[in-house]
C-alpha positions as a Markdown table, in Angstrom:
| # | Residue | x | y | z |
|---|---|---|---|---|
| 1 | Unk | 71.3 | 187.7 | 33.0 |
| 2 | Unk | 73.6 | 188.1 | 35.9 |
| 3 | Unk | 75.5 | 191.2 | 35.8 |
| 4 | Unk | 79.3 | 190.6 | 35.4 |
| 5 | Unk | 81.6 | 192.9 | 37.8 |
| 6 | Unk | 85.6 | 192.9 | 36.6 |
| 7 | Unk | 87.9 | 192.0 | 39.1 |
| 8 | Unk | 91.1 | 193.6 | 40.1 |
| 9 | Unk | 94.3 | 191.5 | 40.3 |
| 10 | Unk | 97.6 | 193.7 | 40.5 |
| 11 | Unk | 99.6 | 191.0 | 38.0 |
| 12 | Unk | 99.9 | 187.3 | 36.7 |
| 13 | Unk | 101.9 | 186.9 | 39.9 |
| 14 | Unk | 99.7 | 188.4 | 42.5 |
| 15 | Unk | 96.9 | 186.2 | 41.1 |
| 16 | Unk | 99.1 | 182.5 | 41.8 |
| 17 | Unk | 99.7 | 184.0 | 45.1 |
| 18 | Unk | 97.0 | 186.0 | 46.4 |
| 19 | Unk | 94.7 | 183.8 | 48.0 |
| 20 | Unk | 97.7 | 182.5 | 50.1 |
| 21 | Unk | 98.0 | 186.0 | 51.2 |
| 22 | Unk | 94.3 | 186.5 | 52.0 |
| 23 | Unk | 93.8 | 183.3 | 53.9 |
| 24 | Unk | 96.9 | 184.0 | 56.1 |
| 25 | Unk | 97.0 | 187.6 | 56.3 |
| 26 | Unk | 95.3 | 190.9 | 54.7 |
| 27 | Unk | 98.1 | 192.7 | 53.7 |
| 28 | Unk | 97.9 | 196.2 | 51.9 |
| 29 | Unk | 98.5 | 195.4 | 48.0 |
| 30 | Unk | 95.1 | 193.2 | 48.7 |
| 31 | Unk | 93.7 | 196.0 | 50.2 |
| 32 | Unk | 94.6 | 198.5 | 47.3 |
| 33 | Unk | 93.3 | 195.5 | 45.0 |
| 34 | Unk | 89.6 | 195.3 | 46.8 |
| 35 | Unk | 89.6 | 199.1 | 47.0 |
| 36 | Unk | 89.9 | 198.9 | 42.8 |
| 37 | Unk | 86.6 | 197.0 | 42.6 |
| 38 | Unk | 84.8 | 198.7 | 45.5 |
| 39 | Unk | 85.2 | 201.8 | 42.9 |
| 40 | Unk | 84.2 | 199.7 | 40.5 |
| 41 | Unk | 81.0 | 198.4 | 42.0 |
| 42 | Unk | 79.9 | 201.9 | 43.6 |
| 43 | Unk | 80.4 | 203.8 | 40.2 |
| 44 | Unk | 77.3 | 201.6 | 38.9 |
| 45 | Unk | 74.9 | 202.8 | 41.6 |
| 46 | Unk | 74.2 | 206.6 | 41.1 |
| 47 | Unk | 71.7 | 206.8 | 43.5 |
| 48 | Unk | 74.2 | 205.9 | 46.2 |
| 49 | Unk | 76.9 | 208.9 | 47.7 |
| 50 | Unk | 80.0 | 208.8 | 45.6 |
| 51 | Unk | 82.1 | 210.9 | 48.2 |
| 52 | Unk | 84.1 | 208.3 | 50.1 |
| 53 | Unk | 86.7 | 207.9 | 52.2 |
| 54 | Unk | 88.8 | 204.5 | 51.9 |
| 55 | Unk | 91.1 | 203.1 | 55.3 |
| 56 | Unk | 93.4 | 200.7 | 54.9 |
| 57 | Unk | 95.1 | 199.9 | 57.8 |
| 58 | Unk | 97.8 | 196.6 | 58.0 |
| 59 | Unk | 96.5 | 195.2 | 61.0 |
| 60 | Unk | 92.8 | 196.2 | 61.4 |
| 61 | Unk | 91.4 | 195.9 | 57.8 |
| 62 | Unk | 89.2 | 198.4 | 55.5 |
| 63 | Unk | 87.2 | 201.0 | 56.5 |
| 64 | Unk | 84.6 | 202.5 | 54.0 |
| 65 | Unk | 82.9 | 205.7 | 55.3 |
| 66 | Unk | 80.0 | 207.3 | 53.1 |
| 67 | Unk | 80.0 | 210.8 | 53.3 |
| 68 | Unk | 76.0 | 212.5 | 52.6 |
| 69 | Unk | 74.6 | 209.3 | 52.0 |
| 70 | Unk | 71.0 | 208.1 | 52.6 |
| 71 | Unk | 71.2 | 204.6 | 52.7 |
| 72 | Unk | 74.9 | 203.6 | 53.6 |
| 73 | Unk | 77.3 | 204.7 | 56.5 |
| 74 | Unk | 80.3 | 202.8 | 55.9 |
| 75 | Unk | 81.8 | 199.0 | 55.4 |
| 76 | Unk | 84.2 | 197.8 | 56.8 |
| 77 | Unk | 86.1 | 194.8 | 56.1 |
| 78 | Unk | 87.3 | 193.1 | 59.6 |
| 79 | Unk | 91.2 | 191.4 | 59.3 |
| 80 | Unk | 90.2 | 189.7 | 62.8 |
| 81 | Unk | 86.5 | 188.8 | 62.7 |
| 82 | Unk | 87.5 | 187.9 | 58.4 |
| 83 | Unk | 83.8 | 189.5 | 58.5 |
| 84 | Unk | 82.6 | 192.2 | 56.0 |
| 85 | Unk | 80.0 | 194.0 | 57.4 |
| 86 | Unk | 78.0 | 197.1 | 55.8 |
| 87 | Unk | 75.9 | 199.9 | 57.8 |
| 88 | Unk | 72.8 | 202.5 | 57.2 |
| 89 | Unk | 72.9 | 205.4 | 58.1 |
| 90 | Unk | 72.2 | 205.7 | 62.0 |
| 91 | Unk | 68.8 | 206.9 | 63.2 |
| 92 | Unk | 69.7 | 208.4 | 67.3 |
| 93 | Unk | 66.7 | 207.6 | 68.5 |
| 94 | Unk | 67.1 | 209.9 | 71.8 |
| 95 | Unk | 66.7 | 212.5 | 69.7 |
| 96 | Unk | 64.3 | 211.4 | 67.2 |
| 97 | Unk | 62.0 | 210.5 | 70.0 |
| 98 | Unk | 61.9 | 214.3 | 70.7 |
| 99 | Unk | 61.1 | 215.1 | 67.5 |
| 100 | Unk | 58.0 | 212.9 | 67.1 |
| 101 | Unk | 56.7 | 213.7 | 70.8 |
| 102 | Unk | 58.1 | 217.0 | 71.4 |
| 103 | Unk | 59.7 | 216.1 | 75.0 |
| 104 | Unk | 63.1 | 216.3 | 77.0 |
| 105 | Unk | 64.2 | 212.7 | 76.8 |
| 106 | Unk | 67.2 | 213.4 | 78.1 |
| 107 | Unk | 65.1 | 215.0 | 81.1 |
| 108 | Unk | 62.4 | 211.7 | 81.2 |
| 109 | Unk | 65.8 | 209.5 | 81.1 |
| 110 | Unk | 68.6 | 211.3 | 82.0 |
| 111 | Unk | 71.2 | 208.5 | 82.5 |
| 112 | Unk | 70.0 | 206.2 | 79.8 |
| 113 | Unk | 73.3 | 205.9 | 78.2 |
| 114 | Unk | 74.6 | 202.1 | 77.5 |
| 115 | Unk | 70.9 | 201.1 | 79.2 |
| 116 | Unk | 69.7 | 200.4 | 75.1 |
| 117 | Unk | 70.5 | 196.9 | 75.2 |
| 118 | Unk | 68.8 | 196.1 | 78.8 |
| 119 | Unk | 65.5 | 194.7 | 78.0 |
| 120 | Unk | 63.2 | 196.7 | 80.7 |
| 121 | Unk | 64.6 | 199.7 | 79.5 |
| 122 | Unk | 63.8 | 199.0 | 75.7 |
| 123 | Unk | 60.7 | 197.6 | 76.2 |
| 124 | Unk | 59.8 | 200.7 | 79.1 |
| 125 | Unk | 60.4 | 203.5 | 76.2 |
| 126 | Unk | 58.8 | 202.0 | 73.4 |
| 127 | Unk | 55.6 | 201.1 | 75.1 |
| 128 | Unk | 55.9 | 205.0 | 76.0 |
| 129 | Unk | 57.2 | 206.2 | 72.6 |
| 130 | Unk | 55.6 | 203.7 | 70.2 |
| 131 | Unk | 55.1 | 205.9 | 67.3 |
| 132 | Unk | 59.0 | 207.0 | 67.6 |
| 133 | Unk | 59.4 | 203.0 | 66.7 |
| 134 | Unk | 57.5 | 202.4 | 64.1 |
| 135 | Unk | 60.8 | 203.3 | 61.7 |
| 136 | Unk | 62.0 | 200.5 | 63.5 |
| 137 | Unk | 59.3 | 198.0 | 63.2 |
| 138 | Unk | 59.2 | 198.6 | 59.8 |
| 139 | Unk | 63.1 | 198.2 | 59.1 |
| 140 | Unk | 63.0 | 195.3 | 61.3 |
| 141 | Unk | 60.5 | 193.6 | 58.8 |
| 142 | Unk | 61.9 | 194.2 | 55.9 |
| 143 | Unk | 65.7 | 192.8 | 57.0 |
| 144 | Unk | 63.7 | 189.8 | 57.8 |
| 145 | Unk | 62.3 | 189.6 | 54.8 |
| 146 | Unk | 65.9 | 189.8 | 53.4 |
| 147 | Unk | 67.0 | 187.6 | 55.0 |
| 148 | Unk | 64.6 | 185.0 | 54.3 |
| 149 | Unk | 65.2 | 186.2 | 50.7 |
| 150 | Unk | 69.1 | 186.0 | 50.5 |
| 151 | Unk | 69.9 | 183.4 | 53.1 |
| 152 | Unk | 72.1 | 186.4 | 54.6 |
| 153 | Unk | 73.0 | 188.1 | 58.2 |
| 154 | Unk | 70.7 | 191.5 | 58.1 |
| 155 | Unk | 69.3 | 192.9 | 61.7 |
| 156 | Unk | 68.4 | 196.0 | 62.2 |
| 157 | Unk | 69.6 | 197.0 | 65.9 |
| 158 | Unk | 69.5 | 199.8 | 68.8 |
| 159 | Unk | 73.1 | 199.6 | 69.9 |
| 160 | Unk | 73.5 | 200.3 | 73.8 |
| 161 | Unk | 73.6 | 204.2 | 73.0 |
| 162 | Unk | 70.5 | 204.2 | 71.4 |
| 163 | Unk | 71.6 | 204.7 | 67.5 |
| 164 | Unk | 69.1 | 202.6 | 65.4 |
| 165 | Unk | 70.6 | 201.1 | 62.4 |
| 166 | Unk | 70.4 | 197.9 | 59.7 |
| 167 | Unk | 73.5 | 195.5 | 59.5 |
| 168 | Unk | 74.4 | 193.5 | 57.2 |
| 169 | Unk | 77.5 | 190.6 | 57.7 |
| 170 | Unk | 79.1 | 188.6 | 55.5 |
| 171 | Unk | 81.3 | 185.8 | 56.4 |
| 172 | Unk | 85.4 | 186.1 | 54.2 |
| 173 | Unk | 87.2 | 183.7 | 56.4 |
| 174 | Unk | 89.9 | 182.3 | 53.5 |
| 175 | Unk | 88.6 | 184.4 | 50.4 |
| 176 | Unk | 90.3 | 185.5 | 48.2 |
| 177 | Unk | 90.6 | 189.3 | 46.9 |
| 178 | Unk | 87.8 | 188.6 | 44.1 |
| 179 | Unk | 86.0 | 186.6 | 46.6 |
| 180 | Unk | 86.0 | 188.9 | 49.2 |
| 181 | Unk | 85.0 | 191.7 | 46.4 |
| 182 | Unk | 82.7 | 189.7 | 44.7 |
| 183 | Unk | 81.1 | 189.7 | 49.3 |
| 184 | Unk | 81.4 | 193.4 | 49.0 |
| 185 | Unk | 79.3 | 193.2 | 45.6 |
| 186 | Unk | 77.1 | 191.2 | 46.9 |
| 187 | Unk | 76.6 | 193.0 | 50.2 |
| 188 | Unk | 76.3 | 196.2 | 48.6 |
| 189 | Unk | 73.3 | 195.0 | 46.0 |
| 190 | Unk | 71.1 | 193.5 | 48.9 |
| 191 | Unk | 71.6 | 197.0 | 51.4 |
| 192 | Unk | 70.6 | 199.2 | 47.9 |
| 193 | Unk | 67.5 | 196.8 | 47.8 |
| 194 | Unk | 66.9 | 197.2 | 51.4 |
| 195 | Unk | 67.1 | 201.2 | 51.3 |
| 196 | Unk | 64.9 | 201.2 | 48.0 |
| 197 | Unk | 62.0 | 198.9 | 50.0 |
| 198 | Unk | 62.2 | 200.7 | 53.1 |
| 199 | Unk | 62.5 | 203.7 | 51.9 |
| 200 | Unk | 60.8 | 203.5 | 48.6 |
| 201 | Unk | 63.7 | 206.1 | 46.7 |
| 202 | Unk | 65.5 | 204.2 | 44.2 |
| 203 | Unk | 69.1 | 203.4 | 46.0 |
| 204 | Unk | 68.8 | 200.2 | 43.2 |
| 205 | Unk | 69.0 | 202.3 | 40.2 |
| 206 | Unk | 71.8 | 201.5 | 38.1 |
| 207 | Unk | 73.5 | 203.6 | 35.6 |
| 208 | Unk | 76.8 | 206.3 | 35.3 |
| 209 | Unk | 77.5 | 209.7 | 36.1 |
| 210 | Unk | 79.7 | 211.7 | 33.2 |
| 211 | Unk | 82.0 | 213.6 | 35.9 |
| 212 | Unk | 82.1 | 211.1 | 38.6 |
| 213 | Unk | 84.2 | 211.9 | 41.9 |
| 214 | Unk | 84.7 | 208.3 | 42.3 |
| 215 | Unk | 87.6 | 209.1 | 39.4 |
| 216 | Unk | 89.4 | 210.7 | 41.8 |
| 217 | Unk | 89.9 | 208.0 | 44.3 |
| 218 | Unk | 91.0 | 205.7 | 41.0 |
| 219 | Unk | 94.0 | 208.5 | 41.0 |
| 220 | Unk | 94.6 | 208.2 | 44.7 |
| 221 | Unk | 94.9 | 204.4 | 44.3 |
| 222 | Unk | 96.8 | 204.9 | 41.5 |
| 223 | Unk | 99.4 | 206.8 | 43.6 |
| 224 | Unk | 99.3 | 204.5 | 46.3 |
| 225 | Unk | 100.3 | 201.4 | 44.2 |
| 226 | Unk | 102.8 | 203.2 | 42.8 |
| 227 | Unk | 104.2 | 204.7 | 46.0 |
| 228 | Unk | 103.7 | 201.5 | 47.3 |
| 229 | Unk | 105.6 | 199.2 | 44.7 |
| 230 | Unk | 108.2 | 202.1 | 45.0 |
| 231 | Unk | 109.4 | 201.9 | 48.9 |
| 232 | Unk | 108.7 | 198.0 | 49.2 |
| 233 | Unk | 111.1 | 197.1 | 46.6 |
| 234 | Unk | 113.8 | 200.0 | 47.1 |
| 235 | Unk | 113.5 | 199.7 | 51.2 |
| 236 | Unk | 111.3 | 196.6 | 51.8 |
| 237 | Unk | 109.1 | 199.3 | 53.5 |
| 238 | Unk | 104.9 | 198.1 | 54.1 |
| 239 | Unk | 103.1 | 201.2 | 55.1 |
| 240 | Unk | 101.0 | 201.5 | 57.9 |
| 241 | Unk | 98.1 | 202.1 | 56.2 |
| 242 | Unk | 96.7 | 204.6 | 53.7 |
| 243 | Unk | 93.5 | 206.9 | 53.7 |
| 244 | Unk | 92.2 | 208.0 | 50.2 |
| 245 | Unk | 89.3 | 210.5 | 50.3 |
| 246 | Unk | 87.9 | 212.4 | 47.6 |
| 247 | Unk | 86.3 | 215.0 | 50.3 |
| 248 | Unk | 87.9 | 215.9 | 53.3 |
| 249 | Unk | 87.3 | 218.6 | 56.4 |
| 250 | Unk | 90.8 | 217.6 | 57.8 |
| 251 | Unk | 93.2 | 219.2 | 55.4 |
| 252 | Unk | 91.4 | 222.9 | 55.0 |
| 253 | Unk | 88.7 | 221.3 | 53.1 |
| 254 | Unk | 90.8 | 219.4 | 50.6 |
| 255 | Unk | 90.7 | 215.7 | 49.4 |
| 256 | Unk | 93.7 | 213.8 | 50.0 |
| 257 | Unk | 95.7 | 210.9 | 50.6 |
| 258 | Unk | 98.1 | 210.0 | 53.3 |
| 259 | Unk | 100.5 | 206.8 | 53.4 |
| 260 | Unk | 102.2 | 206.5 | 56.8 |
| 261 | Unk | 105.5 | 204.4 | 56.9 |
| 262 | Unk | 107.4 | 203.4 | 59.6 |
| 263 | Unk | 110.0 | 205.5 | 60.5 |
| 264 | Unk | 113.2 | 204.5 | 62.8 |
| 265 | Unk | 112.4 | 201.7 | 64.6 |
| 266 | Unk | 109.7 | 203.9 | 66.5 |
| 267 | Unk | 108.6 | 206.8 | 64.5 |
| 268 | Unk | 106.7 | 207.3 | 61.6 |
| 269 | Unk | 106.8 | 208.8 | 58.9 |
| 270 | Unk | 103.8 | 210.2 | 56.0 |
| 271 | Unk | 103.6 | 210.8 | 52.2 |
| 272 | Unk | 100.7 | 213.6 | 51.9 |
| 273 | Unk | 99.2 | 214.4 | 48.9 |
| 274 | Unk | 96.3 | 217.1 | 48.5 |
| 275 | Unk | 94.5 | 218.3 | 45.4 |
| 276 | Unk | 92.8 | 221.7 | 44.5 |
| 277 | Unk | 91.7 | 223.1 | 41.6 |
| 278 | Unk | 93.9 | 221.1 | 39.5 |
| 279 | Unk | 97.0 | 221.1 | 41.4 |
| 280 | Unk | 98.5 | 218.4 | 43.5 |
| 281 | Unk | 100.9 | 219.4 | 46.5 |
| 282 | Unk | 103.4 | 216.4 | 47.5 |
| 283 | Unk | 104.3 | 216.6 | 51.1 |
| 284 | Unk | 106.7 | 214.4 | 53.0 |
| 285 | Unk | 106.1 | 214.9 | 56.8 |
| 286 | Unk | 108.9 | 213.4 | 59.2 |
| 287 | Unk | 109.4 | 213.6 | 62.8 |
| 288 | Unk | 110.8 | 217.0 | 62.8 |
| 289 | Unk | 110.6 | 218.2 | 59.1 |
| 290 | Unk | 108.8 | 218.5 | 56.2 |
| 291 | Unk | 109.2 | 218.9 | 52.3 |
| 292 | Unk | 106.2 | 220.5 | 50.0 |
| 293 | Unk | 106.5 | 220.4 | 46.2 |
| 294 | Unk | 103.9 | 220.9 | 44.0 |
| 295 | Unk | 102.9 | 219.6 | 40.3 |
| 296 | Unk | 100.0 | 219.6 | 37.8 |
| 297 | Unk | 101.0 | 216.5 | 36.3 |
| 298 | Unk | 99.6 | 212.7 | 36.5 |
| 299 | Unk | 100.2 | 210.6 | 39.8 |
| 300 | Unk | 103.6 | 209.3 | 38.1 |
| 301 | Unk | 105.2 | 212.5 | 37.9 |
| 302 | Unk | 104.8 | 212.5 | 42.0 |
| 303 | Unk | 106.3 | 209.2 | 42.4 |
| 304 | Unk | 108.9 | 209.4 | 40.5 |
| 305 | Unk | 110.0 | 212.7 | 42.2 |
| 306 | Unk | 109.5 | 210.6 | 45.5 |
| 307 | Unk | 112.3 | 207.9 | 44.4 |
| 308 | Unk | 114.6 | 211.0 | 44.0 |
| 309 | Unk | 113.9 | 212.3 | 47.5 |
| 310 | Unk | 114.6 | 209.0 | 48.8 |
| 311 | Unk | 118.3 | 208.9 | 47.2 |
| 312 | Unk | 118.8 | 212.6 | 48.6 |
């Protein structure tokens, strides 16, 4: 039996008018919507990372980035290309050629940057290198072999600075947002079968972790729908985008998310909001100030403090 995957809608309303929105334009409520069931899909897989970072961005689309993962580096869904492509991890094979032969590469090819993609030079080093390729070989068979199986876009590539990687693409040109997350679904099922057959560890396996991180990123979404429905019907204000993580090394270790408005015609400004052990600081950064407060209540209690900074 097919596995059944919920889909987020934000209301009755949204759904009469979203795939008008999604054929036109991405704009961010669709974004927060296909973030919803990207949590949703990922919390099934526990042999996949569930530390993420989520970028939604008004005019370039969603970026996914994977942090400690074995199989996937990131997903990204392209507003331009209407593509939604998904990564592995990358392989650099400079230095993994070292590692198998034990030489200088960098010393046997010192100015092979950007040469990856030239065909002499590719077929020059692994004629040289071969058993440094064989990862490649054998990842290279088995995305045909998916392929074949699926009727989908999979290649694995050396991009012209010599990072070795498997790429999936799937075409969203006027989806919807449960088409386009039923893609992501879709997408992300044939990469975990293509990490468990190359690799033979079980990216596949399905099942539920009882303290899963991915709850946090619900919150941060949480909070940005609210923050969002807050400023676009008080001001008529569409952020600039919005980065949810549930790790971070940018903030002094601490996951956060950041919504960045316009600000003045040609300023910005950003709602900040970090957590750590238990307690959420609120921070409003402008141009040349910024406010801190800090709560250990729900998302809510944040937003509606933020309404109240607005009328002051």
């Amino acid at each position: 039996m097919e596995e059944k995957v919920g889909i987020y809608i934000s209301t009755a309303e949204d759904a009469l008018t979203e795939a008008y929105n999604m054929s036109n334009a991405f704009n961010m409520r669709n974004y927060i919507d296909i973030c919803f069931n990207l949590v949703d899909i990922l919390k099934r897989y526990i042999s996949l990372s569930h530390y993420v970072s989520l970028y939604m961005h008004k005019d370039e689309g969603l970026d996914v980035t994977f942090s400690s993962d074995l199989c996937l580096s990131d997903i990204l869904v392209d507003h331009h290309k209407m593509k939604v492509t998904i990564r592995t991890r990358d392989l650099y094979m400079p230095e993994w050629i070292p590692e198998i032969y034990n030489i200088s590469f960098e010393n046997k090819y010192p100015n092979h940057t950007g040469k990856w993609l030239e065909k002499s030079f590719l077929e020059d080093v692994m004629k040289k290198y071969s058993k440094a390729f064989k990862v490649y070989k054998h990842k290279t068979k088995v995305a045909e072999e998916i392929a074949e199986k699926y009727n989908v876009d999979i290649k694995t590539v050396i991009d012209s600075y010599g990072y070795m990687y498997t790429r999936l693409e799937l075409d969203i040109q006027e989806k919807s947002v449960k088409e386009v997350s039923l893609a992501i679904k879709k997408g992300i099922d044939i990469m975990a079968e293509f990490c468990t057959k190359v690799t033979t560890l079980p990216f596949n396996k399905k099942g539920s972790l009882k303290e899963d991180p991915l709850n946090l990123i619900c919150t941060w979404l949480n909070t940005s729908r609210e923050i969002y429905k807050l400023l676009l019907k008080d001001n008529a204000l569409e952020p600039i985008h919005i980065y949810v993580s549930n790790y971070s090394v940018f903030i002094d270790g601490k996951p956060y998310m950041a919504i960045e408005y316009p600000y003045k015609n040609t300023e910005s400004f950003t709602i900040i909001i970090t957590k750590e052990d238990g307690e959420y600081t609120l921070e409003y950064v402008f141009p040349k100030k910024r406010y801190t407060q800090t709560y250990r209540k729900p998302y809510i209690k944040m937003t509606s403090n933020l309404k109240q900074k607005k009328q002051t």
